[in-house]
mmCIF file of the N, C-alpha and C atoms, coordinates in Angstrom:
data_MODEL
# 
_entry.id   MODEL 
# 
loop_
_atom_site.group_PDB 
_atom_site.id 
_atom_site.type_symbol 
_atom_site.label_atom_id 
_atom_site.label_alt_id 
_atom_site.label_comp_id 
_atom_site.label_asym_id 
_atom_site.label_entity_id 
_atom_site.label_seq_id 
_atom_site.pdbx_PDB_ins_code 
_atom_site.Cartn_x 
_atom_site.Cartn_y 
_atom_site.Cartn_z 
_atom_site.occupancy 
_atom_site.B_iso_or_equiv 
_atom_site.pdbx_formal_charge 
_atom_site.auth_seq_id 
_atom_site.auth_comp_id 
_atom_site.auth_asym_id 
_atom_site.auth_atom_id 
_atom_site.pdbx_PDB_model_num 
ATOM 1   N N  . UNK A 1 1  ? -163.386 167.189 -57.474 1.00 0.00 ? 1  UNK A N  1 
ATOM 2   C CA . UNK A 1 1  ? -162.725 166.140 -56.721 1.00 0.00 ? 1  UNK A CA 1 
ATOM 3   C C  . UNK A 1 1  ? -162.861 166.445 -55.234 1.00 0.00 ? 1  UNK A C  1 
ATOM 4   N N  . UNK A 1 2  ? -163.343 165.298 -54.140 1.00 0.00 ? 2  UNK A N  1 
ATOM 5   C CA . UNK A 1 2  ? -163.040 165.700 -53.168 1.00 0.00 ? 2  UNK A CA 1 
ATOM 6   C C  . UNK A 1 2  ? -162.588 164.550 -52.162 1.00 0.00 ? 2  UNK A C  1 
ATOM 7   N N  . UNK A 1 3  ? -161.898 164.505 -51.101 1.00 0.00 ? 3  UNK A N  1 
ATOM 8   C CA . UNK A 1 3  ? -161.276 163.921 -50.748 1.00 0.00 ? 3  UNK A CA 1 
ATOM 9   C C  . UNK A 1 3  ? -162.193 163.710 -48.846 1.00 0.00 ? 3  UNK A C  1 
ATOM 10  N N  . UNK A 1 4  ? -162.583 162.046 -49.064 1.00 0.00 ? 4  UNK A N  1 
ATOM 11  C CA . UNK A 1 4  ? -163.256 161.533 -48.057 1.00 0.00 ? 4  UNK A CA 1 
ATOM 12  C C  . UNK A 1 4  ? -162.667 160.759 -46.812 1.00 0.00 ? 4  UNK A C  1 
ATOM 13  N N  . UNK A 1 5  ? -162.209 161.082 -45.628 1.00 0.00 ? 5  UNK A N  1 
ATOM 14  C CA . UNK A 1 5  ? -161.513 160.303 -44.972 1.00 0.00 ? 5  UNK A CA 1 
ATOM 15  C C  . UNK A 1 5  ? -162.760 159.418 -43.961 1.00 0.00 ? 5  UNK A C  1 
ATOM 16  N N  . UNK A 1 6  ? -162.484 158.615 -43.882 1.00 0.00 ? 6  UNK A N  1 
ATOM 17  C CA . UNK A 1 6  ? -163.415 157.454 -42.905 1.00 0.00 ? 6  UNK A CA 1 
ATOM 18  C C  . UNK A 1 6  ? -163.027 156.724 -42.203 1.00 0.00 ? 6  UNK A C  1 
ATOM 19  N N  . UNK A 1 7  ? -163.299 156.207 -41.330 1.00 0.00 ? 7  UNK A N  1 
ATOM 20  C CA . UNK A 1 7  ? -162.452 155.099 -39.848 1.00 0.00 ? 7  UNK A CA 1 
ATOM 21  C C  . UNK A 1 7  ? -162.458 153.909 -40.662 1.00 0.00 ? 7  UNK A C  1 
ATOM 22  N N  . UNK A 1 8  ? -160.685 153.643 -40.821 1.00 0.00 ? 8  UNK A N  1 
ATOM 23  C CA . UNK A 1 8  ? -160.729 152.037 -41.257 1.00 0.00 ? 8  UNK A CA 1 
ATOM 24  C C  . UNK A 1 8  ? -161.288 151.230 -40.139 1.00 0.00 ? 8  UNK A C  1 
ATOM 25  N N  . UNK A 1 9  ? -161.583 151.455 -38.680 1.00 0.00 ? 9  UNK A N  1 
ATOM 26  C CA . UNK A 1 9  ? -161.915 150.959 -37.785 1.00 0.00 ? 9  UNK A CA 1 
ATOM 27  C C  . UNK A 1 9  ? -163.324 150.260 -37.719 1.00 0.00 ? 9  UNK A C  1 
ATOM 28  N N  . UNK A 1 10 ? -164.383 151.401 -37.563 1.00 0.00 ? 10 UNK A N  1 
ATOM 29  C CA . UNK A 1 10 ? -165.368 151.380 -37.586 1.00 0.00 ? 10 UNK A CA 1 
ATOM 30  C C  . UNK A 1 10 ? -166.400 151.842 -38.635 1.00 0.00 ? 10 UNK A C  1 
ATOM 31  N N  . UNK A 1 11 ? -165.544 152.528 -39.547 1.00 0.00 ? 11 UNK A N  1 
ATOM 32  C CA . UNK A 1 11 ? -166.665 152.962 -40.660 1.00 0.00 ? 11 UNK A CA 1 
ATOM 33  C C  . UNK A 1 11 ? -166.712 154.137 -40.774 1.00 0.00 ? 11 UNK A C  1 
ATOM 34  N N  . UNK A 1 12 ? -166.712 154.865 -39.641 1.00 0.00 ? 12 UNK A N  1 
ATOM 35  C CA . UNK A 1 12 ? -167.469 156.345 -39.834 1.00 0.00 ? 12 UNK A CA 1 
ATOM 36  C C  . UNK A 1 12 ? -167.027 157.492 -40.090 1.00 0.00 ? 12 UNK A C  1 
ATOM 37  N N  . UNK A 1 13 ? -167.755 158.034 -40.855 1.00 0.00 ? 13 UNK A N  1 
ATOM 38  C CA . UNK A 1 13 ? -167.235 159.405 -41.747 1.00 0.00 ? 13 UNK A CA 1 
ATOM 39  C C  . UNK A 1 13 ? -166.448 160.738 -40.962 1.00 0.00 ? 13 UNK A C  1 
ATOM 40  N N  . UNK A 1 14 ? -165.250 160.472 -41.036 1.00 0.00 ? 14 UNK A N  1 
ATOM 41  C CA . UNK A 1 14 ? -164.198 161.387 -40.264 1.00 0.00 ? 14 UNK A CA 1 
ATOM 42  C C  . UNK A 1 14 ? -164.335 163.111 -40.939 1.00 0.00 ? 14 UNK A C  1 
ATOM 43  N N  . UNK A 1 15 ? -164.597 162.950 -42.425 1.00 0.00 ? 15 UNK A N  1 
ATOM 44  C CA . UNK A 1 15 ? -164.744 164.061 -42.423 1.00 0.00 ? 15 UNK A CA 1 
ATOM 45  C C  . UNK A 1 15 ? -163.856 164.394 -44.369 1.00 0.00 ? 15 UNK A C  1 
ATOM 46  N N  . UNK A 1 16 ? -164.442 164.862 -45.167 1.00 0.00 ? 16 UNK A N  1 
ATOM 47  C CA . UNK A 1 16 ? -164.215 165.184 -46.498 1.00 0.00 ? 16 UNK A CA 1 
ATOM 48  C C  . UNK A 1 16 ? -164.180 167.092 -46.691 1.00 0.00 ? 16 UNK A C  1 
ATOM 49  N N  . UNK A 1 17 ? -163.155 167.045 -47.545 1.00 0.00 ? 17 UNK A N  1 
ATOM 50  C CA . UNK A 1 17 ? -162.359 167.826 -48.501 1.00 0.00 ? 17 UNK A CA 1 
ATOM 51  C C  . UNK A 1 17 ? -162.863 168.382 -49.761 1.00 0.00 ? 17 UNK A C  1 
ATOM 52  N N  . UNK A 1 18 ? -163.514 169.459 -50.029 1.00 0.00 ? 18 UNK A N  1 
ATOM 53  C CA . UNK A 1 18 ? -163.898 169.497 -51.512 1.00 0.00 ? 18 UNK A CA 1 
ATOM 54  C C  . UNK A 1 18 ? -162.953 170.797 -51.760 1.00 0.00 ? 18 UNK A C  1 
ATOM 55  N N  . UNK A 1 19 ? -162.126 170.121 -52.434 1.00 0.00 ? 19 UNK A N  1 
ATOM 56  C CA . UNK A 1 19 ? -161.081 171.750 -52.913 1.00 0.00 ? 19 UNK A CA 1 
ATOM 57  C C  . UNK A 1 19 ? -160.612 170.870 -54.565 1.00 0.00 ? 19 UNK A C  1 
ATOM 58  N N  . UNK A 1 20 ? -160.812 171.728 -55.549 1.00 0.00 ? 20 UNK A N  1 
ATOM 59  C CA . UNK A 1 20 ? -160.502 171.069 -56.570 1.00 0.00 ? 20 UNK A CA 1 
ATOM 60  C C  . UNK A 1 20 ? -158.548 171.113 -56.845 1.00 0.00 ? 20 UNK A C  1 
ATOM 61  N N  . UNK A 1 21 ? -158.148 171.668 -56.022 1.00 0.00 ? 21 UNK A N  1 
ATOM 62  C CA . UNK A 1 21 ? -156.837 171.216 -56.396 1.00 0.00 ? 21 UNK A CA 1 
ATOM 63  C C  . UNK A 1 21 ? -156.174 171.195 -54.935 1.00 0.00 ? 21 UNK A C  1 
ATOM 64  N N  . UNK A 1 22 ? -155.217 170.372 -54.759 1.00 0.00 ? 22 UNK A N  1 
ATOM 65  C CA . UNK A 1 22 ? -154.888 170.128 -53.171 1.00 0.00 ? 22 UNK A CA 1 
ATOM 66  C C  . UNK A 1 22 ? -153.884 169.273 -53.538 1.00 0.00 ? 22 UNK A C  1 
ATOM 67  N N  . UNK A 1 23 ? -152.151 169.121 -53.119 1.00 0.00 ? 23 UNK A N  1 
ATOM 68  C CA . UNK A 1 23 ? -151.133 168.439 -53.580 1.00 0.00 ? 23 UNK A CA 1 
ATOM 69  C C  . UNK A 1 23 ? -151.248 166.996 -52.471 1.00 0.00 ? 23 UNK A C  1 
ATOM 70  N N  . UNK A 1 24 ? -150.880 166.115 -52.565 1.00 0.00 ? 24 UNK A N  1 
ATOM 71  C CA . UNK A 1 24 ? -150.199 164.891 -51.611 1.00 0.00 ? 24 UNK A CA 1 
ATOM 72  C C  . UNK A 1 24 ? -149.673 165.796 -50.615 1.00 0.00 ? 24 UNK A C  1 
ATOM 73  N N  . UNK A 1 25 ? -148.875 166.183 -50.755 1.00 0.00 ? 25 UNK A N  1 
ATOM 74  C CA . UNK A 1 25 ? -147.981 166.780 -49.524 1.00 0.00 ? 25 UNK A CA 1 
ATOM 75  C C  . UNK A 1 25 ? -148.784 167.874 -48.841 1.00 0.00 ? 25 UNK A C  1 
ATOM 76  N N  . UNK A 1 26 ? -149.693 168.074 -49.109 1.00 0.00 ? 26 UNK A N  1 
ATOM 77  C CA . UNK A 1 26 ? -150.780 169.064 -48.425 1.00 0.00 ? 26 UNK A CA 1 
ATOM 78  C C  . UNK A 1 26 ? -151.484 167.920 -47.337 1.00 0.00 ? 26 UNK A C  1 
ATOM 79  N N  . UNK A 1 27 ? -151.948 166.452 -47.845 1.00 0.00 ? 27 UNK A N  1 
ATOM 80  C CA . UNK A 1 27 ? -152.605 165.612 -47.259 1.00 0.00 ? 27 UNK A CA 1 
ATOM 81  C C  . UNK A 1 27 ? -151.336 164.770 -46.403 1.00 0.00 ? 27 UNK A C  1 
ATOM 82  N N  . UNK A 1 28 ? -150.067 165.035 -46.511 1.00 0.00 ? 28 UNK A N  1 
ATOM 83  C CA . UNK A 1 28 ? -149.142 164.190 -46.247 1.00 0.00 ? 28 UNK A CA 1 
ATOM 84  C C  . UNK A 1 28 ? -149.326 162.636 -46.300 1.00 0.00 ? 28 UNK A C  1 
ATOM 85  N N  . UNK A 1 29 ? -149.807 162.331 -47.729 1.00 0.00 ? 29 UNK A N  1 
ATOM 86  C CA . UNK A 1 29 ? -149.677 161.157 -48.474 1.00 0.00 ? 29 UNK A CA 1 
ATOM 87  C C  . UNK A 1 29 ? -148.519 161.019 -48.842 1.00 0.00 ? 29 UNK A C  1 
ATOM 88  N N  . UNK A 1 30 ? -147.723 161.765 -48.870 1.00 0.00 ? 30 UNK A N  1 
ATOM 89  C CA . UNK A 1 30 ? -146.182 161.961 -49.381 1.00 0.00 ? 30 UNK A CA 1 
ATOM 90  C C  . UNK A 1 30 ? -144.930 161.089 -48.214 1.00 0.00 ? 30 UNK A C  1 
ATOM 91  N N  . UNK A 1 31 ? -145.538 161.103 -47.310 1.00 0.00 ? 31 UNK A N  1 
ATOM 92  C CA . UNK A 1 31 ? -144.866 160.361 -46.278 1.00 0.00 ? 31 UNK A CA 1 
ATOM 93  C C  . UNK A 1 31 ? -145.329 159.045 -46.079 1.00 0.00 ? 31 UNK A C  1 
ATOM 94  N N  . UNK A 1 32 ? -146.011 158.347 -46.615 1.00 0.00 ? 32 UNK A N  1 
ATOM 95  C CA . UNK A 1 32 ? -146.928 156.974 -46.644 1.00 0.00 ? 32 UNK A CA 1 
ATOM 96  C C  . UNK A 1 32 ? -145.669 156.047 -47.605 1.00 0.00 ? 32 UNK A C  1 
ATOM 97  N N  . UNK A 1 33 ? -145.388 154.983 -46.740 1.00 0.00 ? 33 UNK A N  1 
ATOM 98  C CA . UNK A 1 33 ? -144.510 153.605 -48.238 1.00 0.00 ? 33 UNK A CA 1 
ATOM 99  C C  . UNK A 1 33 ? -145.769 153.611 -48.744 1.00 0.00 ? 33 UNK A C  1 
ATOM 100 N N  . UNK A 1 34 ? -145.239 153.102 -50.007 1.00 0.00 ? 34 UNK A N  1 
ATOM 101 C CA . UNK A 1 34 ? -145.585 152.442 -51.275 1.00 0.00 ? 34 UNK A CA 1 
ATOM 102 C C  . UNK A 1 34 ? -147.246 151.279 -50.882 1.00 0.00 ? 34 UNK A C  1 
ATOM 103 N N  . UNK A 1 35 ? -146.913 150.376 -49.972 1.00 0.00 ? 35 UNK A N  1 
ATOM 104 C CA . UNK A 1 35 ? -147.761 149.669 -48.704 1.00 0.00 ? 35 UNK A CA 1 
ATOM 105 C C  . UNK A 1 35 ? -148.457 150.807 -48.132 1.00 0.00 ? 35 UNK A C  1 
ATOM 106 N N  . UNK A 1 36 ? -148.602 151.588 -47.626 1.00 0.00 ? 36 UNK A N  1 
ATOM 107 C CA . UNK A 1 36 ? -149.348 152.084 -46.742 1.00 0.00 ? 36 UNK A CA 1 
ATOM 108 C C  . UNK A 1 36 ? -149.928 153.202 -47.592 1.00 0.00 ? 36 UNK A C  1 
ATOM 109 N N  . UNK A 1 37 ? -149.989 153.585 -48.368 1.00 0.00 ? 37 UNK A N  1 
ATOM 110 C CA . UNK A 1 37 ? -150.844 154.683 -50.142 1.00 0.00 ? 37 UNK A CA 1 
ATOM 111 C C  . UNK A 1 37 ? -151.485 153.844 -50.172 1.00 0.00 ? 37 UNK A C  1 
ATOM 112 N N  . UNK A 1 38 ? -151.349 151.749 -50.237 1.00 0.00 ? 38 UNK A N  1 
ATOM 113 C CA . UNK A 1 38 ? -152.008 150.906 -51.215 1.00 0.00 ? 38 UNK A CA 1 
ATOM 114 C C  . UNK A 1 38 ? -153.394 150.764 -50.132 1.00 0.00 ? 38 UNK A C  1 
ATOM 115 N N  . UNK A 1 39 ? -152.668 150.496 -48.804 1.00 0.00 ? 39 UNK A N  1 
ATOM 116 C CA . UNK A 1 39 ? -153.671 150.130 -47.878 1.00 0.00 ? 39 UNK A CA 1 
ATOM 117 C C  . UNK A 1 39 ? -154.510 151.436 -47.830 1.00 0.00 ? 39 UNK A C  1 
ATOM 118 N N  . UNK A 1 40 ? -154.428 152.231 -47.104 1.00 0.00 ? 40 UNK A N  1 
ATOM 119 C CA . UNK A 1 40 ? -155.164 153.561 -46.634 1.00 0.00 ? 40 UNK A CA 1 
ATOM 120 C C  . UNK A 1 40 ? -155.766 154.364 -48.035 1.00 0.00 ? 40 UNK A C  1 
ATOM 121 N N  . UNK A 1 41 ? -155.485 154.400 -49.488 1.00 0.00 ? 41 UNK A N  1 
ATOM 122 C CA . UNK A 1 41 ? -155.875 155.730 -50.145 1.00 0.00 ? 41 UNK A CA 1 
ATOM 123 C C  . UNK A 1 41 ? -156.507 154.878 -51.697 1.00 0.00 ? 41 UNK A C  1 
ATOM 124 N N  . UNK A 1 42 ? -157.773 155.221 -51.756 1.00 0.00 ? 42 UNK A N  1 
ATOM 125 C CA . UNK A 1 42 ? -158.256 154.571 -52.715 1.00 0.00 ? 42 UNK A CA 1 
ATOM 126 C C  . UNK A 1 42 ? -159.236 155.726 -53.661 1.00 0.00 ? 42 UNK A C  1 
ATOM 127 N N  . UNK A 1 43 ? -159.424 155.435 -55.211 1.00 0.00 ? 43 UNK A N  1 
ATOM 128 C CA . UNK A 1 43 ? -159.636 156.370 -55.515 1.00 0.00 ? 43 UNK A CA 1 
ATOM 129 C C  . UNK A 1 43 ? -161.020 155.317 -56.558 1.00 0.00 ? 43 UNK A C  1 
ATOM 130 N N  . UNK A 1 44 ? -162.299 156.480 -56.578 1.00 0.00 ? 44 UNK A N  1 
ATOM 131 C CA . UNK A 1 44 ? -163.483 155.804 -57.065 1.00 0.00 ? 44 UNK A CA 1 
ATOM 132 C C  . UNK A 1 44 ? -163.678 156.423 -58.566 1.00 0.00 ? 44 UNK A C  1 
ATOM 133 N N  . UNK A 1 45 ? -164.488 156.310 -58.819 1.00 0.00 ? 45 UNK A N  1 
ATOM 134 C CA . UNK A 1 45 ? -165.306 156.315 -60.661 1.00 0.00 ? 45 UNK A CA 1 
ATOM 135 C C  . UNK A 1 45 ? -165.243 157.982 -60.760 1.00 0.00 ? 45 UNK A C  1 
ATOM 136 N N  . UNK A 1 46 ? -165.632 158.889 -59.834 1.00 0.00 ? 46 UNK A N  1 
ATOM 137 C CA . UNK A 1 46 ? -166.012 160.204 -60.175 1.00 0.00 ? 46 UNK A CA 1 
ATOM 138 C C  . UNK A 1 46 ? -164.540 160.932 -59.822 1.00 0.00 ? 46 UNK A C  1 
ATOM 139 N N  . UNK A 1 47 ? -163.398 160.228 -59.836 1.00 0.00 ? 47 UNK A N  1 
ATOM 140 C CA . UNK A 1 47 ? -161.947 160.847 -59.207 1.00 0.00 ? 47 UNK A CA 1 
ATOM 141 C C  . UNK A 1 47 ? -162.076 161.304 -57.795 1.00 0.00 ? 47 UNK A C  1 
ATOM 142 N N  . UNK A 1 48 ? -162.878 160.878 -56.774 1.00 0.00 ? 48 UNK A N  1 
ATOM 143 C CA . UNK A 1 48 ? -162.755 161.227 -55.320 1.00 0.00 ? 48 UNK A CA 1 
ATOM 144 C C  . UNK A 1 48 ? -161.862 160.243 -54.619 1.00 0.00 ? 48 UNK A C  1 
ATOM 145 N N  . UNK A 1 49 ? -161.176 160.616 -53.764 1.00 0.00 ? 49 UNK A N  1 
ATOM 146 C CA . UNK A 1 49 ? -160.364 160.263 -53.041 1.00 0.00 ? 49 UNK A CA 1 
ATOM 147 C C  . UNK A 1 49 ? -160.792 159.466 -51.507 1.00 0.00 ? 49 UNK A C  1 
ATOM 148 N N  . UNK A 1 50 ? -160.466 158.417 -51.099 1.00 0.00 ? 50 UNK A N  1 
ATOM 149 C CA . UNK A 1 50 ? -161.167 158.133 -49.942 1.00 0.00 ? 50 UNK A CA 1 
ATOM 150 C C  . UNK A 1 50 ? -159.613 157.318 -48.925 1.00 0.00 ? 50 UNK A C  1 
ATOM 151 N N  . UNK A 1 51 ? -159.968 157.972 -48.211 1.00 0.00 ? 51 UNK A N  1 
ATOM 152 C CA . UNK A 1 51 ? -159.003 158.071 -47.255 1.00 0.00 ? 51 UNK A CA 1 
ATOM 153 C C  . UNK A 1 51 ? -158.968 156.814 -45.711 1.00 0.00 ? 51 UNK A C  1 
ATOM 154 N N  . UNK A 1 52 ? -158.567 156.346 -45.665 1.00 0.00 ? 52 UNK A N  1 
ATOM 155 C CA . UNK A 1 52 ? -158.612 155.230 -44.296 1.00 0.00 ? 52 UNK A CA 1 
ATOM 156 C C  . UNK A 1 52 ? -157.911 155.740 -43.555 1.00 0.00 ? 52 UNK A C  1 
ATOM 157 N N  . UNK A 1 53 ? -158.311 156.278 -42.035 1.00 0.00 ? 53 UNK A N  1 
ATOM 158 C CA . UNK A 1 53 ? -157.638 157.151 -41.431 1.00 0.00 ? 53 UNK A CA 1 
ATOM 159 C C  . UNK A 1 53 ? -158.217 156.264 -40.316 1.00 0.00 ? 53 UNK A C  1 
ATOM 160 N N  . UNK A 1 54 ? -158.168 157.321 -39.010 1.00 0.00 ? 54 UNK A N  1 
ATOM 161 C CA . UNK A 1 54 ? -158.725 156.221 -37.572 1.00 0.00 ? 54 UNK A CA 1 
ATOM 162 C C  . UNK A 1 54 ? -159.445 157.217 -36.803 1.00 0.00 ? 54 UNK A C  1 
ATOM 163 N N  . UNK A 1 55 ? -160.239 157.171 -36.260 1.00 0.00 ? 55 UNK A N  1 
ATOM 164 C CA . UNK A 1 55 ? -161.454 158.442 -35.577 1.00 0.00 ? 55 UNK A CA 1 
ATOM 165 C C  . UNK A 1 55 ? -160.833 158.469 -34.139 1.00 0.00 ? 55 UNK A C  1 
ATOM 166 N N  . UNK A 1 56 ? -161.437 159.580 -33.342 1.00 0.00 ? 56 UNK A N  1 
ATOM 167 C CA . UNK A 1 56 ? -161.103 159.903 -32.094 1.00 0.00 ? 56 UNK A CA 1 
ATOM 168 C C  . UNK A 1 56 ? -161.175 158.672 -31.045 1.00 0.00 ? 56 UNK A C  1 
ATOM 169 N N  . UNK A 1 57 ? -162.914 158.270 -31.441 1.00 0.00 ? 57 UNK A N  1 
ATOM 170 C CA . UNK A 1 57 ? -163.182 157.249 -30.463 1.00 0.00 ? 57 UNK A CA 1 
ATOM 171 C C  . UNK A 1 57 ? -162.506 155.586 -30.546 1.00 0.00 ? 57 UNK A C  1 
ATOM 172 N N  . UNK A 1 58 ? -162.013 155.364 -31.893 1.00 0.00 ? 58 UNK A N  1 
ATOM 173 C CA . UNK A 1 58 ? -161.486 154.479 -32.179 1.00 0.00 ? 58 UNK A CA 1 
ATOM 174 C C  . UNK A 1 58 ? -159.591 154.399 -31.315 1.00 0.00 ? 58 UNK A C  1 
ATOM 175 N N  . UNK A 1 59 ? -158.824 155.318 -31.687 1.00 0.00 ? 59 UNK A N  1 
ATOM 176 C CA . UNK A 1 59 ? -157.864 155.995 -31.291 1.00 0.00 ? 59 UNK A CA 1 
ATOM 177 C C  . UNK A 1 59 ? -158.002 155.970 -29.693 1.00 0.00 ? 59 UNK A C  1 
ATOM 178 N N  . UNK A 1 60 ? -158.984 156.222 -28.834 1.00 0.00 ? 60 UNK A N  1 
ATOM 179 C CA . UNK A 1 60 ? -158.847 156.185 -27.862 1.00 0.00 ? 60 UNK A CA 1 
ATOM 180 C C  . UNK A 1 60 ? -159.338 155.107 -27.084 1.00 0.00 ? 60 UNK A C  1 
ATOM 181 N N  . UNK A 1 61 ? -160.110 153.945 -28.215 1.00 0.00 ? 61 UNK A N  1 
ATOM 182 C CA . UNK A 1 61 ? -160.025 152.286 -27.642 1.00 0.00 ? 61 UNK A CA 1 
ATOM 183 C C  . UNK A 1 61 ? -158.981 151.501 -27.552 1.00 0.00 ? 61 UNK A C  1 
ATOM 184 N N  . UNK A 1 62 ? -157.961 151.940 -28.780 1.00 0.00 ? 62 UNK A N  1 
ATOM 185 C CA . UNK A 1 62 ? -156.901 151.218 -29.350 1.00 0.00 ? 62 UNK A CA 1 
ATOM 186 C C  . UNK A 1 62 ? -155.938 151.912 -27.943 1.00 0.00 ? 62 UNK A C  1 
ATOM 187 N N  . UNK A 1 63 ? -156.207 153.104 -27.756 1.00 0.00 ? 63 UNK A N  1 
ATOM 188 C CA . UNK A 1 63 ? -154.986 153.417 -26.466 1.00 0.00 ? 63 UNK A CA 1 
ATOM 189 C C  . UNK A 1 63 ? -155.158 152.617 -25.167 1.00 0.00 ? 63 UNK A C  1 
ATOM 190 N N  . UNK A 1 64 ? -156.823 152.479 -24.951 1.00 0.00 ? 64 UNK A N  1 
ATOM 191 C CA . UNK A 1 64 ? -157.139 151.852 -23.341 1.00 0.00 ? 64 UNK A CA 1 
ATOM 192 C C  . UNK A 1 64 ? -156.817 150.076 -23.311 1.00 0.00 ? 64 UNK A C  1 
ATOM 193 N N  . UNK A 1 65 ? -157.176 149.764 -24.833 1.00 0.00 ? 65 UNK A N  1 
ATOM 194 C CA . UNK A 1 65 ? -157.035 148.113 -25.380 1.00 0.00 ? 65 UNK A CA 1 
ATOM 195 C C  . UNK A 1 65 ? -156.161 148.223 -25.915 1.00 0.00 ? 65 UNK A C  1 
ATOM 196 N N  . UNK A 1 66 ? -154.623 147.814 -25.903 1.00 0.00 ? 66 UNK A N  1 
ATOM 197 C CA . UNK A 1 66 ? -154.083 147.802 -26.845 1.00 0.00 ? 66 UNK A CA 1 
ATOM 198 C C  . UNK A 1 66 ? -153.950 146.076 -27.796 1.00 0.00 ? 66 UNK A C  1 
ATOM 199 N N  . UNK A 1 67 ? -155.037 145.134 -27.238 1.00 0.00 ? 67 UNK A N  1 
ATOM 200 C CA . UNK A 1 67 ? -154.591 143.934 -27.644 1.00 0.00 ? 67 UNK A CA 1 
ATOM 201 C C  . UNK A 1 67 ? -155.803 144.250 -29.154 1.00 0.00 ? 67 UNK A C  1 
ATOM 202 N N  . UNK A 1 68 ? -156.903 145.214 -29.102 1.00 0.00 ? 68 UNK A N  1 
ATOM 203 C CA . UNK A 1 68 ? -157.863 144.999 -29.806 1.00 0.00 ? 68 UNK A CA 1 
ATOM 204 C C  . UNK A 1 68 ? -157.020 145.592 -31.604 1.00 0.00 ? 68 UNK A C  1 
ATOM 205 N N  . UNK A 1 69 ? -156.179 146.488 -31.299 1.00 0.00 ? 69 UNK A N  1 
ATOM 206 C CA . UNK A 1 69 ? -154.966 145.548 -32.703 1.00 0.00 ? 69 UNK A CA 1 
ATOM 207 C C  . UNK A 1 69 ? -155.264 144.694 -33.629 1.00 0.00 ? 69 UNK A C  1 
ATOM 208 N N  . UNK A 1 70 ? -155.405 144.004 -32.563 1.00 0.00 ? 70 UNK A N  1 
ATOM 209 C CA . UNK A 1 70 ? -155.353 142.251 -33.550 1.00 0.00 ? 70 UNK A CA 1 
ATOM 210 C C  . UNK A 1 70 ? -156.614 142.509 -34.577 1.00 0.00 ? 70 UNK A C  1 
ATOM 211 N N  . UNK A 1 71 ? -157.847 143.716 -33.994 1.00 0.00 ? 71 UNK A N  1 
ATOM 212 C CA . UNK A 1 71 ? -159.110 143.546 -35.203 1.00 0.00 ? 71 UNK A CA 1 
ATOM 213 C C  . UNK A 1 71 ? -159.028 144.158 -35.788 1.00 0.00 ? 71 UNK A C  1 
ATOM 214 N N  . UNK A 1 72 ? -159.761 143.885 -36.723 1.00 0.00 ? 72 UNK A N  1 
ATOM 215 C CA . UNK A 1 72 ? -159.759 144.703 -38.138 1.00 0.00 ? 72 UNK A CA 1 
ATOM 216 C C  . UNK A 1 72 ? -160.987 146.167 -38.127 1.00 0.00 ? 72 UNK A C  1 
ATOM 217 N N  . UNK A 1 73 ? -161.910 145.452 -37.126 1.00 0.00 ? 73 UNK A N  1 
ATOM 218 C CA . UNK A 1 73 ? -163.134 146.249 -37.277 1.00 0.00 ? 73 UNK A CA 1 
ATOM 219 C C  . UNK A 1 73 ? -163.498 146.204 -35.995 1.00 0.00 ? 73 UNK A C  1 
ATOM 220 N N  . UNK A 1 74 ? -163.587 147.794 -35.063 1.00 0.00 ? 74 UNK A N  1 
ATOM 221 C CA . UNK A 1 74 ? -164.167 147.742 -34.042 1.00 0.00 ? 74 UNK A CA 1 
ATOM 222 C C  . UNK A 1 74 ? -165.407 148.511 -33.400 1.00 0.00 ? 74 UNK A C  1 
ATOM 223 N N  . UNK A 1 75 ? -166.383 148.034 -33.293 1.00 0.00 ? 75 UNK A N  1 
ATOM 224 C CA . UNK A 1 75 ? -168.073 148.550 -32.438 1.00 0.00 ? 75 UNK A CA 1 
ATOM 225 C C  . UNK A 1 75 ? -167.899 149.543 -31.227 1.00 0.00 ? 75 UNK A C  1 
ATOM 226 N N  . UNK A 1 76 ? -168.027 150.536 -31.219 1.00 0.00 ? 76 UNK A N  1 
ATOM 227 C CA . UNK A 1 76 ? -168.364 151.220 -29.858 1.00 0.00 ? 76 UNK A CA 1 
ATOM 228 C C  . UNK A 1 76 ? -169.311 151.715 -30.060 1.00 0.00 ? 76 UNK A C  1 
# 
């Protein structure tokens, strides 16, 4: 099992986990509502974990723009 995090932003591969045992509360999925596990944490065919997280460069558009929010998906 390993656990893939990627920019819900833009796409790009933030960076994966291969440890075959690793708790929620290690990933602090444990602090996520019920809504926000559904949105951000999805799990595929081979039991890997994929994670919607937000990248550096994304994180630091959303700080200089704060109206770009409103998108779902952003290009730099």
């Amino acid at each position: 099992m390993a656990i893939h995090y990627h920019c819900r932003h833009c796409g790009t591969k933030i960076g994966t986990i291969d440890q075959m045992s690793i708790h929620s509360e290690q990933l602090g999925l444990n602090k996520l509502s019920a809504e926000e596990r559904q949105e951000m944490v999805s799990y595929d065919q081979q039991g890997d974990i994929h994670i919607a997280a937000i990248c550096e460069d994304c994180q630091e558009h959303l700080t200089r723009n704060p109206e770009y929010h409103q998108y779902d998906f952003l290009i730099h």
